[in-house]
C-alpha positions in Angstrom: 139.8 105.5 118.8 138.9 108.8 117.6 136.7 108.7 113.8 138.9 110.0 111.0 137.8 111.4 108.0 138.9 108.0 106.0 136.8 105.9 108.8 133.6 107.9 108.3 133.9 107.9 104.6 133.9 104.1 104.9 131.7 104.3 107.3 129.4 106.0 104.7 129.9 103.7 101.9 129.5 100.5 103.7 125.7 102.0 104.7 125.2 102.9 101.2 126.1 99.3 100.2 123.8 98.6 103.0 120.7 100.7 101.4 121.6 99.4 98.2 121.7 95.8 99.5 118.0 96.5 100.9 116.8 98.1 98.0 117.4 94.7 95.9 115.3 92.9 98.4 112.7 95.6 98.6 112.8 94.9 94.4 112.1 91.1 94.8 109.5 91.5 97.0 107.5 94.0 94.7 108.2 91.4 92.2 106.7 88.6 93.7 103.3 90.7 95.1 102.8 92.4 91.4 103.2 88.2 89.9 100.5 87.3 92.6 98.6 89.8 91.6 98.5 89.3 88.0 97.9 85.7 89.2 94.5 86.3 91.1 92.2 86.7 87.9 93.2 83.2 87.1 93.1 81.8 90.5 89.3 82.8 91.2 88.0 81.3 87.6 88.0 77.5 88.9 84.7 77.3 90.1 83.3 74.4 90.1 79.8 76.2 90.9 76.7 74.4 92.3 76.7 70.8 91.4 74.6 68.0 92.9 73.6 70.9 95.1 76.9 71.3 96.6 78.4 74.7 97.2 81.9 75.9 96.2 84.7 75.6 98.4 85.4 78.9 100.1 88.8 77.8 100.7 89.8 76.3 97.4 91.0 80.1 95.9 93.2 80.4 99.5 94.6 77.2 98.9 95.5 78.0 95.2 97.1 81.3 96.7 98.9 80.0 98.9 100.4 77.0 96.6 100.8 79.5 93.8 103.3 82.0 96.1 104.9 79.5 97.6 106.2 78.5 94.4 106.5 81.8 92.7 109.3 82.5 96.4 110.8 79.0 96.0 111.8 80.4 91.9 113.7 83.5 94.1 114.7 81.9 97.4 117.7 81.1 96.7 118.7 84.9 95.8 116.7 86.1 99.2 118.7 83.6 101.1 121.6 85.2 99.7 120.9 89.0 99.8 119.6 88.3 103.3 123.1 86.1 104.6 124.7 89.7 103.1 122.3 92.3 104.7 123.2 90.3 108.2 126.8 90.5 107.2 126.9 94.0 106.2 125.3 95.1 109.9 127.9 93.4 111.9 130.4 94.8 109.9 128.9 98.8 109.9 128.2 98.0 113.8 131.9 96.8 114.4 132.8 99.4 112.6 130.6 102.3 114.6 132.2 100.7 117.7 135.3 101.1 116.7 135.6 104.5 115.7 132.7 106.5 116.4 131.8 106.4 120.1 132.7 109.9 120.5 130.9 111.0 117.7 127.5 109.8 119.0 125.6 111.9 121.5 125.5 110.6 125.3 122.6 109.1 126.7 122.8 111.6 129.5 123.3 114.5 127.0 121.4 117.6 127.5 121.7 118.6 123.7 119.8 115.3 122.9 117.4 115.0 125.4 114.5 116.7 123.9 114.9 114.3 120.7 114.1 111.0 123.0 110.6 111.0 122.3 110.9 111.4 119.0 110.6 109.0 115.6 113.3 109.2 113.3 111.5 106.8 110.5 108.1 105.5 110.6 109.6 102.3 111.2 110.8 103.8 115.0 107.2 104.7 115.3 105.4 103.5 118.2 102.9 105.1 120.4 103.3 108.0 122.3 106.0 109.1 120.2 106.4 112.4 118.3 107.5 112.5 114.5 110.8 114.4 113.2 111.1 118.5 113.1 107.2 118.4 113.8 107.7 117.1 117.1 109.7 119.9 118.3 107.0 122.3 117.0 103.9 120.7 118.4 102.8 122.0 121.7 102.7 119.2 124.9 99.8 119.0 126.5 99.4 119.8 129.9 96.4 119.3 132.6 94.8 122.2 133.8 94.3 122.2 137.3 90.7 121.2 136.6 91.6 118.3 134.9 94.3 117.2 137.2 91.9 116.9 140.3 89.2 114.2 137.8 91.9 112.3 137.1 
């Protein structure tokens, strides 16, 4: 089916509801760190300190960690089960979607246009070795072996 203007432009939301979606997540997350945070102060005061000769317990202040943020997520758990159950729902539905109206709109595999833009990373999150980032990829120079290099190798 070929994309019409109305498909694309819900297309177009439903990412945006997608983003926005993600954003709320992103939001509880930074909450949670910046509560640990504030709670670390706190959490390195119990000490019992040497008595009877005994040292402290290096692992008492991970233990308190650990118990502390596992109870602040438990508090928001049931709102990240929720965002996340919508997140999952939101990409089936943009990738049904995509299928269903946009396979001529996206570049072949085999297209010539494309094919310089293979090795390169889109968002750092695409990042992996080897691979060149954005505009600056196209502009960075590839290295080559000289022939002097090519016979040591």
């Amino acid at each position: 089916m070929k994309a019409s203007p109305e498909r694309l432009a819900q297309l177009s939301r439903m990412e945006e509801a997608r983003r926005q979606t993600q954003r709320q997540l992103d939001i509880i997350d930074r909450q949670i760190i910046r509560r640990m945070t504030a709670l670390i102060p706190q959490l390195g005061r119990k000490r019992s300190g040497y008595r009877r000769g005994k040292p402290p317990d290096p692992s008492a202040f991970l233990e308190r960690y650990r118990s502390n943020l596992a109870a602040i997520t438990a508090e928001r758990q049931p709102e990240i089960d929720a965002l996340s159950r919508k997140l999952a729902r939101q990409d089936a539905a943009i990738e049904t979607l995509r299928t269903r109206c946009a396979p001529e709109s996206r570049p072949a595999r085999g297209d010539p246009e494309c094919a310089h833009r293979k090795d390169e990373c889109r968002s750092p999150a695409d990042c992996r070795p080897g691979k060149r980032h954005g505009a600056a990829a196209s502009l960075e120079p590839r290295p080559t072996l000289r022939p002097a290099q090519a016979e040591t190798s």
